[in-house]
SEMARKE-642663 format. One record per residue (C-alpha): residue number from 1; residue in three letters; x, y negated, z negated. Coordinates in steps of 0.02 Angstrom, whole numbers, m for minus. Each point is the difference from the previous one (the first is absolute). Example, Ala and Ser with C-alpha at 12.3 -4.5 7.8 and 13.67 -1.06 7.14 Angstrom:
% residues 2
<rec seq="1" type="ALA" X="615" Y="225" Z="m390"/>
<rec seq="2" type="SER" X="69" Y="m172" Z="33"/>
% end
This chain:
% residues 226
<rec seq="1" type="UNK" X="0" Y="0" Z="0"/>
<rec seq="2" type="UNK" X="71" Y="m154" Z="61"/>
<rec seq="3" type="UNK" X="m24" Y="m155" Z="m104"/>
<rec seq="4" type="UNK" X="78" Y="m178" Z="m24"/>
<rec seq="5" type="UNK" X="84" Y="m34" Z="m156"/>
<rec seq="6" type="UNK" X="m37" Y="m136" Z="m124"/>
<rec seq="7" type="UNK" X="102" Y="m162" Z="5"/>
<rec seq="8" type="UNK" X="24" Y="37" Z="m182"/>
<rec seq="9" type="UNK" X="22" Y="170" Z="m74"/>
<rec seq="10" type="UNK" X="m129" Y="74" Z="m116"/>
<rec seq="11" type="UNK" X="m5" Y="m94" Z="m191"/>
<rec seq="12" type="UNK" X="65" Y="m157" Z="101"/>
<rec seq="13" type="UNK" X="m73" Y="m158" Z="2"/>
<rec seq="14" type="UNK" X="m79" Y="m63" Z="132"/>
<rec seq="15" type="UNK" X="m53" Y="145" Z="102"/>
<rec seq="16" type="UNK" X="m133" Y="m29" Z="168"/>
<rec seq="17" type="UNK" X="m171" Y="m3" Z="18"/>
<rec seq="18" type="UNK" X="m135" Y="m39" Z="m111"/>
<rec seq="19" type="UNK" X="17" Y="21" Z="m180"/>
<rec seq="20" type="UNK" X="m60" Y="152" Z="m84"/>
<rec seq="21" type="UNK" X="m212" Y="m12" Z="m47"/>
<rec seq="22" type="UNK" X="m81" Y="41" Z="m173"/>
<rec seq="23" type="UNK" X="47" Y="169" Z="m66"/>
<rec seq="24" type="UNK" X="m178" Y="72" Z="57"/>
<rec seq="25" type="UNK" X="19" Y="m60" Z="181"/>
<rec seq="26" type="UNK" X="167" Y="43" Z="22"/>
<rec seq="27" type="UNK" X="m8" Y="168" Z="m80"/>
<rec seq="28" type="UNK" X="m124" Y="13" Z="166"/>
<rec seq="29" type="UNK" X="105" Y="m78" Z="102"/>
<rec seq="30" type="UNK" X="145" Y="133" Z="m48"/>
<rec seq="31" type="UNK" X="m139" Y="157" Z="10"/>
<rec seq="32" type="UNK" X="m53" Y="m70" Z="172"/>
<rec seq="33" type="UNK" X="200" Y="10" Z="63"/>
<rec seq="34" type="UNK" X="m3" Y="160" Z="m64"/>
<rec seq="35" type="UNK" X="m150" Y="67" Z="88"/>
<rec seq="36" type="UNK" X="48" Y="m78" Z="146"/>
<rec seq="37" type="UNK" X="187" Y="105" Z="0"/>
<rec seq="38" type="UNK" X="m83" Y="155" Z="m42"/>
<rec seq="39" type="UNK" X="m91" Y="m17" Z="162"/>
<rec seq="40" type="UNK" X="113" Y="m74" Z="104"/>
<rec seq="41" type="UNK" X="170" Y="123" Z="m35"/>
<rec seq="42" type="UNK" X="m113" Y="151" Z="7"/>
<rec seq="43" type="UNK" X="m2" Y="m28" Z="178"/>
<rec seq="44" type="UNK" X="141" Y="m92" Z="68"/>
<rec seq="45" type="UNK" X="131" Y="36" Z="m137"/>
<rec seq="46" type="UNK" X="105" Y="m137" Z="m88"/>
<rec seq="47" type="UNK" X="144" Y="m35" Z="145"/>
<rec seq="48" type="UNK" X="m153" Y="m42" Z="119"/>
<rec seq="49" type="UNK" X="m110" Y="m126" Z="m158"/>
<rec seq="50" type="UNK" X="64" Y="m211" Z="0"/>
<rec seq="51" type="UNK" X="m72" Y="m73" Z="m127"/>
<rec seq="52" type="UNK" X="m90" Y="m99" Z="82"/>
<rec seq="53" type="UNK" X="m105" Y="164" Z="35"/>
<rec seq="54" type="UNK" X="m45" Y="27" Z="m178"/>
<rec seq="55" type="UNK" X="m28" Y="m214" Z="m29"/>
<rec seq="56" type="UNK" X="m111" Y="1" Z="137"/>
<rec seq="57" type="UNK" X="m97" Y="126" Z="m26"/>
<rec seq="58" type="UNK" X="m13" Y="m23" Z="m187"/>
<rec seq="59" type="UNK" X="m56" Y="m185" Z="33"/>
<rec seq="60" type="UNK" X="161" Y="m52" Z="m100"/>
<rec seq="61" type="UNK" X="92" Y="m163" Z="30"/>
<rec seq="62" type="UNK" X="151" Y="4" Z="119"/>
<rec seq="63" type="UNK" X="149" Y="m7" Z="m112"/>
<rec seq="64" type="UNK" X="m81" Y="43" Z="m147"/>
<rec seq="65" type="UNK" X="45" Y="201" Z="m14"/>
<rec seq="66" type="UNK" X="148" Y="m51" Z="m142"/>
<rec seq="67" type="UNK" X="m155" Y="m73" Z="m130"/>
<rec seq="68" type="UNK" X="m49" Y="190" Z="m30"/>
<rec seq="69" type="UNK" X="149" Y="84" Z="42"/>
<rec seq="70" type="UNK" X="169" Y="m2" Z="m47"/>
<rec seq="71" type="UNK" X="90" Y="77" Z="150"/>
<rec seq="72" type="UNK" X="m69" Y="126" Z="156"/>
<rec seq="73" type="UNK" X="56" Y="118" Z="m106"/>
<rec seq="74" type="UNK" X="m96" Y="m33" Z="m155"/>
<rec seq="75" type="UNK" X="m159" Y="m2" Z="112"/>
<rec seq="76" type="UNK" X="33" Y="178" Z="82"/>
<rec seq="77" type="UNK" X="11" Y="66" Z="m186"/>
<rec seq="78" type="UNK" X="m179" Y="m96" Z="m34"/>
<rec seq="79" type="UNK" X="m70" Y="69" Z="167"/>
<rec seq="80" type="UNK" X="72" Y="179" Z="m38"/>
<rec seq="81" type="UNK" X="m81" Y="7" Z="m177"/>
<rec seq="82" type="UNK" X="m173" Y="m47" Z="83"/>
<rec seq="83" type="UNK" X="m8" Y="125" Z="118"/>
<rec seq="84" type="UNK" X="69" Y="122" Z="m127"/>
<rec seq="85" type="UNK" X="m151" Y="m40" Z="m106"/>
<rec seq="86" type="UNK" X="m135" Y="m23" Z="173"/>
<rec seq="87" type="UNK" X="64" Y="170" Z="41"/>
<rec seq="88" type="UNK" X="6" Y="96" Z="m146"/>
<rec seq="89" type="UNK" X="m187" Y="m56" Z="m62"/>
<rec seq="90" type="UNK" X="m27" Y="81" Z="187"/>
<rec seq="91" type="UNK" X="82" Y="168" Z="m26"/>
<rec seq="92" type="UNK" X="m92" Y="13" Z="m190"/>
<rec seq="93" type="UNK" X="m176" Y="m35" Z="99"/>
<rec seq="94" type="UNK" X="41" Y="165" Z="88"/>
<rec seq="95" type="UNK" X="103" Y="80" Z="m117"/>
<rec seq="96" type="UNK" X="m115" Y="m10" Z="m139"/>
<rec seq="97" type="UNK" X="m141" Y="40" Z="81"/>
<rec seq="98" type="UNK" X="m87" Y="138" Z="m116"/>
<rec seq="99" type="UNK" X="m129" Y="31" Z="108"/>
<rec seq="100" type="UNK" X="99" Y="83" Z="125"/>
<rec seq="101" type="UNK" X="118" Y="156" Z="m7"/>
<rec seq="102" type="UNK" X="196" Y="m66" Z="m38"/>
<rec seq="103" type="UNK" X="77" Y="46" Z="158"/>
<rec seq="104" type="UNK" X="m154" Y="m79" Z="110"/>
<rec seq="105" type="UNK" X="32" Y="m175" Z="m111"/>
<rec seq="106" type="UNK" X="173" Y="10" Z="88"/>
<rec seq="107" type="UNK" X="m73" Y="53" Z="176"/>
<rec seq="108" type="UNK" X="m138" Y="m154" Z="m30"/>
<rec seq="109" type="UNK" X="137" Y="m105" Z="m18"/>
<rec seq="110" type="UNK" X="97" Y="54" Z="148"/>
<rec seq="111" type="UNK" X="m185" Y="m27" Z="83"/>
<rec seq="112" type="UNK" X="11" Y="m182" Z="m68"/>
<rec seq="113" type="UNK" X="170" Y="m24" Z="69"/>
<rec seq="114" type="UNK" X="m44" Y="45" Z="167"/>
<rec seq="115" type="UNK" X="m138" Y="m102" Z="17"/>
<rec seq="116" type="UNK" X="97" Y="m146" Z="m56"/>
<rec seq="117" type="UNK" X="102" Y="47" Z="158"/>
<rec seq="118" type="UNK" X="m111" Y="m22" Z="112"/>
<rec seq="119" type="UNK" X="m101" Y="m148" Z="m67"/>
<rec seq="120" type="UNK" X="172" Y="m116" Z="22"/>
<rec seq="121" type="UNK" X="35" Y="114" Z="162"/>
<rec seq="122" type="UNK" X="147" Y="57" Z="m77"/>
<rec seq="123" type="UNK" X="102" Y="m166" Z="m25"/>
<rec seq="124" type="UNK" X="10" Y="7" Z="m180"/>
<rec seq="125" type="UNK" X="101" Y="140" Z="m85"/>
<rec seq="126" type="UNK" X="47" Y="12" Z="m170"/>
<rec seq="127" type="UNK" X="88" Y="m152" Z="m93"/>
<rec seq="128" type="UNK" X="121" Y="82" Z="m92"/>
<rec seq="129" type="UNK" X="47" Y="124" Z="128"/>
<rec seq="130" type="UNK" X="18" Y="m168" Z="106"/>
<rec seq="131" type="UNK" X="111" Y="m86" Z="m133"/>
<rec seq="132" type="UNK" X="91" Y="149" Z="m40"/>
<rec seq="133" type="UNK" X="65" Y="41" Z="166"/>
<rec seq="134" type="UNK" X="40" Y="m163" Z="30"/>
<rec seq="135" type="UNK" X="73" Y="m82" Z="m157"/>
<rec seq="136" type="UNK" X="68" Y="173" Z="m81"/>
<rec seq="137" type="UNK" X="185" Y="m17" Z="75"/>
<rec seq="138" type="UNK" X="m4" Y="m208" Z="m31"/>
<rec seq="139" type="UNK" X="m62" Y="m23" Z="m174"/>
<rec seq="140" type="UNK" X="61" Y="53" Z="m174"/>
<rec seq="141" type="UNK" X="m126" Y="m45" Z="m106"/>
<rec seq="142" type="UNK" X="m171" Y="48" Z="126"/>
<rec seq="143" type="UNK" X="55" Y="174" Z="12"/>
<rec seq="144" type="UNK" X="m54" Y="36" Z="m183"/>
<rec seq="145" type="UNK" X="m157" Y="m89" Z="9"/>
<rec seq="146" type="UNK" X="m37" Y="101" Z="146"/>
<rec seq="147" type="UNK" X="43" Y="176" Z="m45"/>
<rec seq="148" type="UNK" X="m116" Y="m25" Z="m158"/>
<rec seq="149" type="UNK" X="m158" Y="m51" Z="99"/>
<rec seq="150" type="UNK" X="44" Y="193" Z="90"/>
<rec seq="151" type="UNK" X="44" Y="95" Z="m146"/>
<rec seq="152" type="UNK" X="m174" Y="m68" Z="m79"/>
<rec seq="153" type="UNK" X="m93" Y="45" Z="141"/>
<rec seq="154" type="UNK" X="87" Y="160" Z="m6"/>
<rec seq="155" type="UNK" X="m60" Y="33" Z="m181"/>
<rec seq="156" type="UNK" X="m182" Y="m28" Z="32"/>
<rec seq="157" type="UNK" X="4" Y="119" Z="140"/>
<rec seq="158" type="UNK" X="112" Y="121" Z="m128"/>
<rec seq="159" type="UNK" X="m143" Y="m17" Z="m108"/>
<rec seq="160" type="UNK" X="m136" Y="48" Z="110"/>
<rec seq="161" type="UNK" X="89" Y="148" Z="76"/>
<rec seq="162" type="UNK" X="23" Y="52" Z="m191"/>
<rec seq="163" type="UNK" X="m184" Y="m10" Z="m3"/>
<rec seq="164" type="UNK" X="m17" Y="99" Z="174"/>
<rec seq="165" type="UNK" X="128" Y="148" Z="m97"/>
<rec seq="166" type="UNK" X="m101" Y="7" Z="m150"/>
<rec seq="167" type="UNK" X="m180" Y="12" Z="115"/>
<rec seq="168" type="UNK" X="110" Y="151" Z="83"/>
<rec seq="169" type="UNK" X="m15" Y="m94" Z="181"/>
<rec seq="170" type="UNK" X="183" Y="18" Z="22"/>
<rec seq="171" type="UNK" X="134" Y="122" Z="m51"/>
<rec seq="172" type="UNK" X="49" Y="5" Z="m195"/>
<rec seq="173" type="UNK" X="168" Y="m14" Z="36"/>
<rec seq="174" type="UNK" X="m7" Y="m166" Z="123"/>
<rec seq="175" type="UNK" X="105" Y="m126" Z="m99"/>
<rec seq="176" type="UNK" X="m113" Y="m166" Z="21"/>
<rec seq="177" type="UNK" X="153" Y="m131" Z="m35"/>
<rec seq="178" type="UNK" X="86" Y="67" Z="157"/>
<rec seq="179" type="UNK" X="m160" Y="26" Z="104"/>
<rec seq="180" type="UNK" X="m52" Y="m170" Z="m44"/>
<rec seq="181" type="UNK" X="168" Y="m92" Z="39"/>
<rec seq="182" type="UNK" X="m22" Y="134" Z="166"/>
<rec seq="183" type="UNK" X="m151" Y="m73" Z="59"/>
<rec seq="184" type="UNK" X="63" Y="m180" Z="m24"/>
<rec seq="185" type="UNK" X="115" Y="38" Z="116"/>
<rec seq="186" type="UNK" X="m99" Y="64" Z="123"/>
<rec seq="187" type="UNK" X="m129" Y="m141" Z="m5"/>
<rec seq="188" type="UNK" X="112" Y="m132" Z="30"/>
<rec seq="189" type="UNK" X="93" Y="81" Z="143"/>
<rec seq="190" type="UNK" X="m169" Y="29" Z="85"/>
<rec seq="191" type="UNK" X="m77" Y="m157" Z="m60"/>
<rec seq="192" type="UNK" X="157" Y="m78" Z="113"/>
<rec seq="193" type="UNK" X="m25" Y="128" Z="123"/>
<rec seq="194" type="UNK" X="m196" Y="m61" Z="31"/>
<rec seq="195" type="UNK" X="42" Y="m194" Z="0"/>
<rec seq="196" type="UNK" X="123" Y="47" Z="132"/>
<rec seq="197" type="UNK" X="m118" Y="119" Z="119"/>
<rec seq="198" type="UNK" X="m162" Y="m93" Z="m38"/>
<rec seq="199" type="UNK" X="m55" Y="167" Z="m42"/>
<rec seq="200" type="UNK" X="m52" Y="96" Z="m170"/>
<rec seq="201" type="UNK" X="38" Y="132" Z="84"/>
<rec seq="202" type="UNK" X="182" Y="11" Z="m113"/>
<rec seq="203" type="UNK" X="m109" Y="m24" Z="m159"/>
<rec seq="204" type="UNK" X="m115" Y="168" Z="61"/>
<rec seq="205" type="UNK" X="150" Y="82" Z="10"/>
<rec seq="206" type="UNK" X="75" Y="m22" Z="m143"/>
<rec seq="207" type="UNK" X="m146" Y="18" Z="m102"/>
<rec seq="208" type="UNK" X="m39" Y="173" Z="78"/>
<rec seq="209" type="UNK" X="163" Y="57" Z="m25"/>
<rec seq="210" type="UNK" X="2" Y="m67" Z="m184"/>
<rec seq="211" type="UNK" X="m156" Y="75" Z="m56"/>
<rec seq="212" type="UNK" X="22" Y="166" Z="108"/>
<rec seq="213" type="UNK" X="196" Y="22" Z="m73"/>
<rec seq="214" type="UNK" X="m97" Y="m54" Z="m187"/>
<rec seq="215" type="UNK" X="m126" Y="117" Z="m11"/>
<rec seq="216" type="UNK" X="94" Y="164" Z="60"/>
<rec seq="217" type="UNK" X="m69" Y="142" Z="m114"/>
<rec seq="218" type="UNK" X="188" Y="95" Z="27"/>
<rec seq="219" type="UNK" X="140" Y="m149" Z="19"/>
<rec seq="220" type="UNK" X="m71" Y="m168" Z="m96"/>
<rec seq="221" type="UNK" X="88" Y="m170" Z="84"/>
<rec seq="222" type="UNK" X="113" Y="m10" Z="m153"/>
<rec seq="223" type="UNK" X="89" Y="153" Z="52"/>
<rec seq="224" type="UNK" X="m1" Y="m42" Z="197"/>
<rec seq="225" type="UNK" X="102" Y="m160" Z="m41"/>
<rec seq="226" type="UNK" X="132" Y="52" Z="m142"/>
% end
């Protein structure tokens, strides 16, 4: 993401733009630059995002990004803890579903996914696969941030696969951690894989070979991928 700097650095005095609103309206004003990232680096990444982008389209002031952030980097972090918490109130509206059978709450949400797909005809992937890919090899102090939004995906899908072991709709012996951190693997790659075809046709895939490998009455998933 490509951005002009201030003419003074953060904590300086004075900085451009307007100066910062009443704690209430800029507390908006800070939630609407958020939104507006979470949107706009789902689809086109952060090398591709000015922020003029994110002003614009968060009706913000020209110049005035540095009132409600510190740095670019300070707003990834922001944006990145948003979507952390947008996404996982998604997964637990599947996940926790205790109307349906454990493994279907993970099949609705694959359903979900899809569908998501196809209503932004496949433009918009996943923002932390997005930032990961392209930020992993550049910045320090993202890559932790980043790796925790997985691993707590990974743990609610570990927990309903525990669920799915005790029902006895997959093997005793599948290890859940492992098939968890398995399957976010395998999403992301074909999540990437779909935004590049225009196609859920690599989301079909892998879920059929997911839940086909996963519910194996001889060789669990666990076993296929020690």
């Amino acid at each position: 993401m490509s951005a002009e700097s201030p003419t003074n650095a953060p904590g300086g005095a004075p900085r451009r733009g307007r100066p910062p609103k009443a704690d209430g309206a800029r507390q908006a004003t800070r939630d609407r630059l958020v939104w507006r990232g979470m949107e706009v680096l789902t689809e086109q990444g952060y090398a591709c995002t000015g922020l003029n982008d994110l002003l614009q389209g968060a009706g913000v002031p020209k110049g005035s990004f540095y009132h409600y952030f510190t740095s670019k980097e300070d707003y990834l972090h922001a944006v990145i803890a948003a979507y952390a918490a947008y996404f996982a109130r998604k997964l637990d509206r599947w996940l926790l579903n205790e109307s349906r059978p454990p493994l279907a709450r993970l099949a609705d949400f694959v359903a979900d996914g899809k569908a998501g797909m196809r209503r932004h005809d496949f433009r918009r992937g996943c923002l932390i696969g997005n930032l990961g890919q392209e930020l992993a090899s550049t910045s320090d102090t993202l890559r932790p941030p980043l790796d925790a939004v997985f691993r707590d995906w990974q743990a609610r899908v570990a927990r309903c696969l525990e669920l799915a072991r005790a029902a006895g709709e997959i093997a005793a012996a599948t290890d859940c951690q492992k098939t968890a951190e398995f399957f976010w693997i395998g999403w992301e790659g074909a999540i990437l894989r779909a935004k590049l075809v225009r196609s859920e046709a690599p989301i079909d895939l892998f879920a059929e070979t997911f839940f086909d490998a996963l519910t194996r009455s001889e060789n669990s998933l666990a076993k296929d991928i020690k």
